[in-house]
N, C-alpha and C positions, 0 to 999 in steps of 0.2 A: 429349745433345749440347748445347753452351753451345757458342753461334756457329758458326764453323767446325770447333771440337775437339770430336772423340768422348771422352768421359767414361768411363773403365773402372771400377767399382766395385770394392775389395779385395771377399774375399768373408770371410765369418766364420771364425775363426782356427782354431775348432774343426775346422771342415770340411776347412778345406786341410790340418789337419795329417790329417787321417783320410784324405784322397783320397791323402795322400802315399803314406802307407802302402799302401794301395791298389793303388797303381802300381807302387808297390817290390815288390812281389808280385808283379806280372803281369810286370814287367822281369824281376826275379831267377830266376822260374822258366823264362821265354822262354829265356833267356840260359846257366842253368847247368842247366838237365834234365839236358842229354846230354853236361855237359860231361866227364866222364869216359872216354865213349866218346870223346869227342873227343882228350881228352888221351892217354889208351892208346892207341888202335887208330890214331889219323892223324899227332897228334903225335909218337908215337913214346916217351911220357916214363915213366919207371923207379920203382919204390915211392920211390927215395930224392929224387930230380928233383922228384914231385908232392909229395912234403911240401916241398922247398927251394922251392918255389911260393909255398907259404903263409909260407915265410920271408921271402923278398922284399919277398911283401905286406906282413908285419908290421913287415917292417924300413923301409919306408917310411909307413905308420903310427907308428912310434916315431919316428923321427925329425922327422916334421910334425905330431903330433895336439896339443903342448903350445903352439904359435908359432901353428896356426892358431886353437884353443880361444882365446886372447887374443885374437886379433884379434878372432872373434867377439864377446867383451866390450867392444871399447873400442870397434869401431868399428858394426858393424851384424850381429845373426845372421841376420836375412835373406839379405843378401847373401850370405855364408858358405854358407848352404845352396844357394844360388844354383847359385854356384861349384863347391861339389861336389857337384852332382847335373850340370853340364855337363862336368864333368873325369872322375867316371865314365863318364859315356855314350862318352867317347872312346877313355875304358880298356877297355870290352867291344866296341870296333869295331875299334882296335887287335888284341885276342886272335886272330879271328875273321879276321884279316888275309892272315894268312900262316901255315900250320903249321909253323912254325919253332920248338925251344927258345926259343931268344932271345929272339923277338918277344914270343913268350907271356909268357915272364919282363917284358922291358918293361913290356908289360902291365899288369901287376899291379904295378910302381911307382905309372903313371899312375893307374890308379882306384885304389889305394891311397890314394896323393897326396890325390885327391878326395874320398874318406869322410872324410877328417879335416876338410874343413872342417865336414862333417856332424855328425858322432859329436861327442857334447857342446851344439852350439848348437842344434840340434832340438828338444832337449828341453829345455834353457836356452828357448828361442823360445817354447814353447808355456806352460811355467810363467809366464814371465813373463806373458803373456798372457792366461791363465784362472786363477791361481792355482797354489799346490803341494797342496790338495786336489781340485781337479778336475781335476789334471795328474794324478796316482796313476791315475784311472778311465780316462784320455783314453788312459794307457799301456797298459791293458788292453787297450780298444777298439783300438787302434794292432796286436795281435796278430791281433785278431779280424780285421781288414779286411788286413792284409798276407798272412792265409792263403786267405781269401775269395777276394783279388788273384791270389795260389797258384794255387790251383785254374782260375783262367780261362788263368795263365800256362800250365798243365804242358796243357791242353787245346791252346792253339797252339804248343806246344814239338814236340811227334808228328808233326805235317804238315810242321811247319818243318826239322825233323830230318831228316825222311826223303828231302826236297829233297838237303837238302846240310846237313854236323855246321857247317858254317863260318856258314851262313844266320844261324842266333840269335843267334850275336854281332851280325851289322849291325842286324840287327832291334828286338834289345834293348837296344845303343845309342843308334840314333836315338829309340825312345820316350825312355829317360832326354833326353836333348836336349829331347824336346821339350815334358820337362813342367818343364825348365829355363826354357823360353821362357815357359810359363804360369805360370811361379811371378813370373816377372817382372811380371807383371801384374794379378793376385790373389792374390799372399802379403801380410797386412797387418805391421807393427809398429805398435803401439801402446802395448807396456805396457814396453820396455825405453827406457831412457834413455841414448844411448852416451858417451861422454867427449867432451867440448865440447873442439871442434878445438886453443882454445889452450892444450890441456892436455897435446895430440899431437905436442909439436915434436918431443920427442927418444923415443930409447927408453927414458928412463927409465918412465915408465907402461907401458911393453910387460912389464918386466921387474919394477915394483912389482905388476902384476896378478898375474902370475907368483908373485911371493912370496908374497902373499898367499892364495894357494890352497893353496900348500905349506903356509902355517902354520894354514889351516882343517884343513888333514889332520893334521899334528903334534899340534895341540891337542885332537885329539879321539881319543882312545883306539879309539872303533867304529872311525873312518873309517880309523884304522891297520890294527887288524883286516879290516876288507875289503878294503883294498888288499894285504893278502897274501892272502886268500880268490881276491881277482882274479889274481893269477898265481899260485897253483896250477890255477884256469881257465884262463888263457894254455896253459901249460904241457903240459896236458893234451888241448887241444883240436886241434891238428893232427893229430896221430895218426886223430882220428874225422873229423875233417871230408874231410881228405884221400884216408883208406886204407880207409872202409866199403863204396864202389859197387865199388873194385877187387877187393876181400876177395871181394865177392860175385862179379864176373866170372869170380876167379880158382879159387875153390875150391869152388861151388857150379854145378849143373847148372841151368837156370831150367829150371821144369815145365811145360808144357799147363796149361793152366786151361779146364774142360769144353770136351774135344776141342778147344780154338781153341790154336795154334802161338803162342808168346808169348817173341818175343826179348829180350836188354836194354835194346832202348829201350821197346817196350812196357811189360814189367816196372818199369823207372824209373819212366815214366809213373804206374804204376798208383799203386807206392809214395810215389813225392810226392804222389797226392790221394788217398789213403789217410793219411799223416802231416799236410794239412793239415787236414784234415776231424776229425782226432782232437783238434789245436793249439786249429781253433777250439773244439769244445767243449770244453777244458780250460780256454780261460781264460776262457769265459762261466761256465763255475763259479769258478772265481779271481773275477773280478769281484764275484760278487756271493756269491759267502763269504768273502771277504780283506776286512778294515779296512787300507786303505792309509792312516789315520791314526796307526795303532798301530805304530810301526817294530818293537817287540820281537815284534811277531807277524807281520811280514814274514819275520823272520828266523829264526823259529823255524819258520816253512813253509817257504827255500828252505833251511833244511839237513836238511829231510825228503826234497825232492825232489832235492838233491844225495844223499845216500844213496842211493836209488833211483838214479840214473843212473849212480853206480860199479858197482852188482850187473848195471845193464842191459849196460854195456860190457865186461863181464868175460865175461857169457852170450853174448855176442855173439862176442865172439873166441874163446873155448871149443866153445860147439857145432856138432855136426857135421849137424845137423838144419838146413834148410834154410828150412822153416817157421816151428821154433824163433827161429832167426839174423832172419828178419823179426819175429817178438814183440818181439826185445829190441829191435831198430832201432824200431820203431813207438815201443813205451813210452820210448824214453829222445827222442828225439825230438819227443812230447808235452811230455814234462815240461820239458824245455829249452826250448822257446817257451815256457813262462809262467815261466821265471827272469829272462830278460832284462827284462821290464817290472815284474816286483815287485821286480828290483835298483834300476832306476830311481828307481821311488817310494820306493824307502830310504833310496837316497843322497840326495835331495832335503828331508829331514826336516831334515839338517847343514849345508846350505850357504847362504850368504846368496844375494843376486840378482847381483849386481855380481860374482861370480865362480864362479858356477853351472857355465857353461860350460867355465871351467878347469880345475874338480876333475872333473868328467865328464870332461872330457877327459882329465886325470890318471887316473884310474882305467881308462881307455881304451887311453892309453899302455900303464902295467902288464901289463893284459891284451896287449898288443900285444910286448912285451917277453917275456913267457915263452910266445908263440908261436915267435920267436927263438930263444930259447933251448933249448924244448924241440922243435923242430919236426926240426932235424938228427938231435936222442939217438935219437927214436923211429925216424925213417927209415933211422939203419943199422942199429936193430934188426929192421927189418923185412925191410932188407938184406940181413944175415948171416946172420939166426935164418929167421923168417917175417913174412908179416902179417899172422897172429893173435896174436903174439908183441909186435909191434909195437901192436895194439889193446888187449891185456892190458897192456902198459907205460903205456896212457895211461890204464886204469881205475888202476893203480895211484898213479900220480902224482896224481888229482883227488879220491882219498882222504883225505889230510887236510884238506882245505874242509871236512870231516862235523864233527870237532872241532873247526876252527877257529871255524865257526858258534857253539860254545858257549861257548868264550872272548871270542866280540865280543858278543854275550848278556850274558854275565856283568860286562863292563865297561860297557855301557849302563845295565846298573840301578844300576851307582854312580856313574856318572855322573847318572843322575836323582836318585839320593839325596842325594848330597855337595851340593846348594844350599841342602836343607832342615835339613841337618843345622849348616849354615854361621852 
């Protein structure tokens, strides 16, 4: 205290970005445990409806993730993050509101809205701050503590659940709010430099940042390559995110587990800290057998584990084994939590600091774009045909990422070559 003012100290950058994560864990499984049950059985919503969900989502993602990824650049990522972790929390109180289509759909504009100011400057925020080699580790660790968070969430998701399906949304709202509030007051910046105001009249610099990120991607052959790796991602991924819990509502019997009577929400339960518990020890191996200094061997591990998770999604919609149908959900599950942060550390090998946050964000776009795109195809496949038919169309679709991996490989190493050879 200096006089009459209390003093709040930032706390170390390291931490809060780990407590983030942390949180985001306990929120996201508060909030979406039971959201399936929620949306089938109260909402009322139809295989094709819950993937038009995730359209929504994405389509307010593509339209806001490249305008906010800038701003994060010029003006502050702090703030950015700020903002959307307060505009989420309002989008899962929203949901939660009313069982109505609509509102639902709402919904998920607004926290869509919100992650964008997220996606991109987070991880811009933290690089800048500790570096891009202890940013690679810190994204590891970001997994480990988000599923840790996991597991605390899916523990108060069963009580909250069985109150009322509507509860977790408020719930898991006002936490997001209220670590908005604490971010405000122990999130540091220190190591980003934002564009000096008189340099912010117009939107010319909104839109030179902009360019500029576009032509870090043009000029660089990988980052070409993974931005098509990234939407066939997109593309692929509503199908699974959307149509797995109902797959299993609808075409599976849930078993007794020694003599104890175990419904879907149970069940749920069990299998979210089941899949975090697997996440975390998957990327506590990752961490510390991965060189997140060697990009060509980033890359060369996630098109192993993309491999793997088209065979996981195909066993998945295919078997008629109940047991089986949880293997493949467990393994492809695992392996997809340690993609998102060794994508991370990859792209950050390519981009300078001054516009980190744009091409993240770019790359975010993308993937948000063939969410859109593919999120309808699959849904009246699931529609017309089934929704196994429907999960088998999305293994099929995230099957070329396998090769395309070897082509963005292959232009990395001429790319390291060509300056020596110059």
């Amino acid at each position: 205290m200096q006089g009459n003012k209390i003093v709040i100290r930032k706390m170390n950058a390291s931490w809060v970005y780990l407590l983030m994560a942390f949180f985001d864990g306990v929120v996201g499984k508060v909030t979406f445990t039971m959201s399936a049950i929620y949306r089938v059985n109260v909402v009322g919503l139809d295989v094709l409806q819950l993937v038009l969900l995730g359209t929504i989502l994405e389509t307010s993602v593509f339209l806001f993730e490249i305008p906010t990824g800038v701003v994060a650049d010029l003006y502050s990522r702090r703030l950015s993050v700020i903002i959307g972790t307060f505009l989420m929390g309002l989008g899962f109180m929203l949901e939660g509101s009313l069982p109505v289509v609509a509102v639902v759909m709402l919904a998920q504009v607004v926290w869509g809205f919100g992650w964008t100011f997220i996606s991109g400057a987070r991880s811009a925020w933290i690089t800048d701050e500790v570096g891009v080699e202890r940013a690679g580790k810190l994204f590891m660790r970001d997994q480990q503590l988000y599923y840790l968070g996991s597991l605390v969430g899916i523990v108060l998701a069963v009580p909250i659940a069985n109150v009322s399906l509507q509860l977790p949304y408020f719930i898991g709202g006002g936490l997001k709010i209220m670590v908005a509030i604490l971010l405000i007051f122990f999130m540091p910046e220190t190591g980003f430099k934002p564009t000096p105001k008189e340099e912010r009249e117009t939107f010319g610099q909104f839109f030179s940042t902009m360019r500029a990120g576009f032509n870090t991607i043009r000029n660089r052959t990988t980052l070409v390559w993974f931005s098509l790796i990234a939407l066939f991602v997109g593309l692929y991924s509503e199908g699974w995110d959307r149509l797995t819990e109902p797959h299993l509502l609808a075409n599976y019997t849930f078993p007794d587990v020694f003599g104890m009577s175990m419904g879907p929400v149970e069940w749920f339960a069990v299998l979210n800290i089941a899949g975090s518990i697997l996440v975390i020890a998957a990327n506590q191996v990752a961490s510390r057998g991965s060189d997140t200094s060697d990009p060509l061997r980033l890359a060369g591990i996630l098109q192993g584990l993309y491999a793997v998770m088209v065979v996981s999604i195909a066993g998945f919609a295919l078997t008629g084994n109940f047991w089986a149908a949880i293997g493949f959900m467990l393994l492809f599950d695992m392996l997809r939590g340690v993609t998102s942060p060794l994508s991370g550390a990859f792209v950050n090998h390519f981009v300078e600091s001054k516009v980190r946050a744009t091409v993240l964000s770019m790359t975010g776009q993308i993937d948000a774009f063939g969410q859109m795109a593919g999120g309808p195809i699959i849904g009246f496949v699931g529609r017309l045909i089934s929704l196994p038919a429907a999960i088998l169309t999305s293994a099929a679709i995230l099957m070329p990422s396998v090769p395309l991996f070897g082509l963005l490989m292959k232009a990395e190493r001429k790319e390291i070559k060509t300056p020596a050879e110059v």
